[in-house]
C-alpha positions in Angstrom: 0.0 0.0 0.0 1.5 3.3 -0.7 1.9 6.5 1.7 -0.8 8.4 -0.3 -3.9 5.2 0.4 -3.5 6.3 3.9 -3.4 9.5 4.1 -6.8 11.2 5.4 -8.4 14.6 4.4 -7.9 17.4 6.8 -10.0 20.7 6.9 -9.1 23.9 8.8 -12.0 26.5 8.7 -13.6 24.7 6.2 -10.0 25.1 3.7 -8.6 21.7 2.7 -4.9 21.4 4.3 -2.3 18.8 3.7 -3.7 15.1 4.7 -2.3 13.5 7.6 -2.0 9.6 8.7 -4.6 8.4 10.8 -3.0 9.0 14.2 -2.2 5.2 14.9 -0.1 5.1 11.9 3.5 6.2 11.9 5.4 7.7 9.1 9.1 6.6 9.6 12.1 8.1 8.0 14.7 5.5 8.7 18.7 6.1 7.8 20.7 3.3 6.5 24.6 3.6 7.1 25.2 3.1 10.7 21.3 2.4 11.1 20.1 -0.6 10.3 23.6 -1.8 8.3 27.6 -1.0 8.3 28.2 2.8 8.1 29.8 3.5 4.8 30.4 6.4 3.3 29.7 7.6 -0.2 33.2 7.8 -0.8 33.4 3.4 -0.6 30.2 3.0 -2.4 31.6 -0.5 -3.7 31.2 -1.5 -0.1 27.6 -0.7 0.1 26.5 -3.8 -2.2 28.1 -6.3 0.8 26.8 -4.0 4.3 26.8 -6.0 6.9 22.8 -5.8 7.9 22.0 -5.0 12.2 19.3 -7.9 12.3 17.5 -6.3 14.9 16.9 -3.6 12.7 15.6 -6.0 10.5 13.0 -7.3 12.6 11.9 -4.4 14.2 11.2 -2.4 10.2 9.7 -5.8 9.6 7.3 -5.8 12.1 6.4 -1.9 11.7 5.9 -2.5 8.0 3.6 -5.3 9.1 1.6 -3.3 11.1 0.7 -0.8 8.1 2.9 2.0 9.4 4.8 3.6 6.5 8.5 2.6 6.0 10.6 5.3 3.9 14.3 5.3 3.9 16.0 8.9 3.9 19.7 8.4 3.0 22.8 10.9 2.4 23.6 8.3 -0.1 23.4 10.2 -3.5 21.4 8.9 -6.7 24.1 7.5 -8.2 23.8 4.6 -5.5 19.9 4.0 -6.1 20.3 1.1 -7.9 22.5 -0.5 -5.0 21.0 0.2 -2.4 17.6 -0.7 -3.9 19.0 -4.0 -4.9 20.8 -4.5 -0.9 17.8 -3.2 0.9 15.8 -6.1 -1.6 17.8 -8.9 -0.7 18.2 -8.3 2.9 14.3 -8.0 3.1 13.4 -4.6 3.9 10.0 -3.8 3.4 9.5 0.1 2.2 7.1 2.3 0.6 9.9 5.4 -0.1 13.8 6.0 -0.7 15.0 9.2 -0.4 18.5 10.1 -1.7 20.6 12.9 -0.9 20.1 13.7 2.8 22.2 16.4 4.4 25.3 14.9 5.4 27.4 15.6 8.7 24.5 15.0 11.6 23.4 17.5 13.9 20.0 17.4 12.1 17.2 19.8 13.3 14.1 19.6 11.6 11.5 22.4 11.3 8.0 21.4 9.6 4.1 22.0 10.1 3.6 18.3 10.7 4.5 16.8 14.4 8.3 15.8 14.2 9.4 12.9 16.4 13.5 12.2 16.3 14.8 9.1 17.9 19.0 8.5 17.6 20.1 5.6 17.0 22.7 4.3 19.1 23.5 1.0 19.0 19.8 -0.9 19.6 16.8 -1.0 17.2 13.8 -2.1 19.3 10.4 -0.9 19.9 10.0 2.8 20.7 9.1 3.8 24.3 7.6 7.4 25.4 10.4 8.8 27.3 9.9 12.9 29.0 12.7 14.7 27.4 13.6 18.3 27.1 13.4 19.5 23.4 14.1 23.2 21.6 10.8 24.9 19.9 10.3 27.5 18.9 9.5 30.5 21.7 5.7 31.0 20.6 4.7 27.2 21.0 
């Protein structure tokens, strides 16, 4: 099913706005090097076709995929390694509905949008997500 079959219609004042997910559907933007396989860099891309996979990434995307959320991969790989990474993220069976090429390199990521943002770090273990209270920067008027 693709991310669009989802999405529901969303009025504000009577105007039609972007469509969300229904609230018990997640949108995940997942990374891939150092994420759910072997960080490489796009300066070894002939490594990228043998990544060593993390297998509980594997079964946790699995699982999430399974339970209708949306899978998309957003990668600071470049276009040039589509066809590889499509082909690696085929064979190592994982499920997605989206890959996005070209994401900002270097980290430090902060993401301003109209849509709720949730960011999670990956750091070593790929499970389940658990509600956590957290202190987070917004902007001063929220």
């Amino acid at each position: 099913m693709q991310n669009d079959e989802k999405l529901e219609d969303t009025y504000v004042n009577g105007e039609k706005i972007s469509p969300v997910l229904p609230e018990d559907i997640k949108n995940y933007l997942i990374d891939i090097d150092g994420t759910i396989c072997d960080d490489i860099p796009n300066e070894e891309p002939q490594r990228m076709k043998t990544a060593k996979v993390y297998p509980e990434a594997q079964r946790t995307i699995n699982k999430w995929f399974a339970e209708g959320h949306v899978i998309t991969f957003f990668t600071s790989r470049t276009e040039e390694h589509r066809k590889v990474t499509e082909d690696w993220l085929k064979q190592h069976d994982f499920p997605f509905h989206g890959l996005i090429m070209g994401k900002p390199r270097g980290g430090n990521y902060h993401w301003i949008d109209n849509h709720i943002v949730r960011a999670t770090r990956y750091s070593g273990t790929f499970s389940d997500l658990v509600k956590k209270n957290v202190n987070i920067e917004v902007f001063e008027n929220s």
